[in-house]
C-alpha positions in Angstrom: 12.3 14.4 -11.5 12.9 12.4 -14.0 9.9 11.4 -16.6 8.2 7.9 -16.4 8.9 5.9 -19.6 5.9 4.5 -21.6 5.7 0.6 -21.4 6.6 0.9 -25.4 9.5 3.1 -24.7 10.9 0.4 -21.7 10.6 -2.1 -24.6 12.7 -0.4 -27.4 15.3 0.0 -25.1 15.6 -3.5 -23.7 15.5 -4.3 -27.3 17.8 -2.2 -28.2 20.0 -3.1 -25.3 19.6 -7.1 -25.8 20.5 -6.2 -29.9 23.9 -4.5 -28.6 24.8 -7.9 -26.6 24.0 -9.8 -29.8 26.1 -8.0 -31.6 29.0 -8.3 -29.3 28.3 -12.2 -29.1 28.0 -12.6 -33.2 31.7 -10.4 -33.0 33.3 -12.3 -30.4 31.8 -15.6 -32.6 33.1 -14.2 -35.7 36.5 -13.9 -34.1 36.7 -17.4 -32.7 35.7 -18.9 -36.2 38.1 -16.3 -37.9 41.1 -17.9 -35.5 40.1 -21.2 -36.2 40.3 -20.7 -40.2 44.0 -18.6 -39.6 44.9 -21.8 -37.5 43.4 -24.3 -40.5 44.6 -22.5 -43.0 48.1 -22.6 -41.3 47.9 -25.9 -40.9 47.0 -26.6 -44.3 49.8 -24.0 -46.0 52.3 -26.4 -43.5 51.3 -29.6 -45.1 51.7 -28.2 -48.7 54.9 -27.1 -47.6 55.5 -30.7 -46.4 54.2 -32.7 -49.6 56.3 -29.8 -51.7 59.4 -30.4 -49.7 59.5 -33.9 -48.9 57.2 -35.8 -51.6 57.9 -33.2 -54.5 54.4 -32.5 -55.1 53.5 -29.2 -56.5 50.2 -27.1 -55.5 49.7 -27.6 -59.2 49.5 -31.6 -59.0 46.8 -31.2 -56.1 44.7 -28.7 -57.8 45.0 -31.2 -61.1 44.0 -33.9 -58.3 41.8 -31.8 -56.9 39.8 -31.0 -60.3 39.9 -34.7 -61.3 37.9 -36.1 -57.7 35.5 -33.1 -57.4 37.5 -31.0 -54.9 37.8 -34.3 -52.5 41.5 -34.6 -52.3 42.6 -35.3 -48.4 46.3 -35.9 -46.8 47.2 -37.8 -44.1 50.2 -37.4 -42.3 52.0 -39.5 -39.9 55.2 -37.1 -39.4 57.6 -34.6 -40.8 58.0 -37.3 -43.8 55.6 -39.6 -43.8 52.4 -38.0 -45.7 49.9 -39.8 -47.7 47.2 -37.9 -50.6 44.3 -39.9 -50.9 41.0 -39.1 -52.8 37.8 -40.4 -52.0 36.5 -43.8 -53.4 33.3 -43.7 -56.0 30.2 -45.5 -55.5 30.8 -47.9 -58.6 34.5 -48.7 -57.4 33.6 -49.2 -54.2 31.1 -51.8 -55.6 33.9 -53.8 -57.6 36.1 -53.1 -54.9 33.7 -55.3 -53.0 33.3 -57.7 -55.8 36.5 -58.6 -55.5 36.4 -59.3 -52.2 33.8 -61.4 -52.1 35.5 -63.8 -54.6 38.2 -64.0 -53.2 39.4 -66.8 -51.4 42.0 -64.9 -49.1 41.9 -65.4 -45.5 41.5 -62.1 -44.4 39.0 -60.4 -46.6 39.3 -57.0 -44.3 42.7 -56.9 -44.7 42.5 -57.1 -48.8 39.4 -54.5 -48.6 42.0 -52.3 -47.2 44.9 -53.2 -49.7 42.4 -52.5 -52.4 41.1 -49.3 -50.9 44.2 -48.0 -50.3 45.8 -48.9 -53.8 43.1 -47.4 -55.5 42.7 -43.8 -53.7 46.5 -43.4 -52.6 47.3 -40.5 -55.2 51.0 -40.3 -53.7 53.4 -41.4 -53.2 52.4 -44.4 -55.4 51.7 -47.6 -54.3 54.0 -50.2 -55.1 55.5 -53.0 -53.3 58.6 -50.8 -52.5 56.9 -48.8 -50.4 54.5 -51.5 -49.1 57.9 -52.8 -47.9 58.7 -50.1 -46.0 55.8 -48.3 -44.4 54.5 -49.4 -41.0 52.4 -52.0 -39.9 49.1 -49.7 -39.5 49.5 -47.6 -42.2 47.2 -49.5 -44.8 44.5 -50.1 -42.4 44.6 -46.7 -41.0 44.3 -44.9 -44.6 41.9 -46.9 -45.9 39.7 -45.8 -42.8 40.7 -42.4 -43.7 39.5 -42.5 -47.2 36.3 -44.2 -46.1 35.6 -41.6 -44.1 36.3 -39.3 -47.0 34.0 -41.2 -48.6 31.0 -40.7 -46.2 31.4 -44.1 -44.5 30.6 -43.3 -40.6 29.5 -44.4 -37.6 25.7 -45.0 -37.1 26.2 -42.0 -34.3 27.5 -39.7 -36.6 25.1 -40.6 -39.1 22.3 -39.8 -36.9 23.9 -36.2 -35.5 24.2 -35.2 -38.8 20.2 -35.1 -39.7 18.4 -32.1 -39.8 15.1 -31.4 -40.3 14.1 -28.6 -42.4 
């Protein structure tokens, strides 16, 4: 027959039990997130193969970028060709950015806030009226919404999920 285990002894071994599940979970965990940054970092060795290919840009020129705008170098790309490297807009451009704006007398004041965001942050290609000319409809709006969000302009929801208290 079989001894009777202490109350203490019924604990440690619950506790020792409900540590080995934790340290399945934390593995299993640890292999999801270690998927998810091979998949990223796939994805992001892709792109650079992308801007290096088709825009000529060299992992040198981004980590120049990247070194001049703190690390906040993004790309967006629309397709096998179409690819766009943006940086983030600064507090004091985005305020004469907006200065601008606000004097002028075009119609559409959005649509210059975009023009001007999007000239300003486009790193490549460069922004002239070549390629103004031949880029679609939605791509100025659409970047410039991009490098807002780079540039911590978000929704009121996401604002709010993103408070922690500590």
């Amino acid at each position: 027959m079989a001894e009777k285990k202490t109350f203490q002894e019924e604990m440690l071994e619950q506790a020792s039990e409900i540590e080995r599940e934790n340290v399945i979970d934390e593995t299993i965990i640890e292999g999801k997130e270690a998927e998810a940054k091979r998949q990223q970092d796939e994805e992001v060795k892709s792109i650079f193969d992308l801007i290096e290919k088709e825009q000529g840009i060299t992992r040198d020129q981004i980590e120049e970028w990247k070194n001049d705008y703190a690390g906040k170098v993004f790309v967006a790309r629309f397709d096998e060709t179409e690819a766009y490297i943006f940086r983030y807009v600064a507090l004091p451009e985005w305020k004469k950015i907006m200065s601008q704006v606000m004097k002028s007398t075009a119609p559409n004041k959005e649509e210059l806030l975009d023009e001007l965001i999007f000239a300003k942050c486009v790193l490549h290609p460069k922004v002239t009226d070549e390629v103004k000319a031949t880029i679609g409809a939605g791509t100025i709006p659409t970047v410039a919404l991009q490098i807002k969000v780079a540039s911590n302009f978000i929704n009121d929801g996401l604002a709010l999920d993103m408070v922690t208290k500590i």
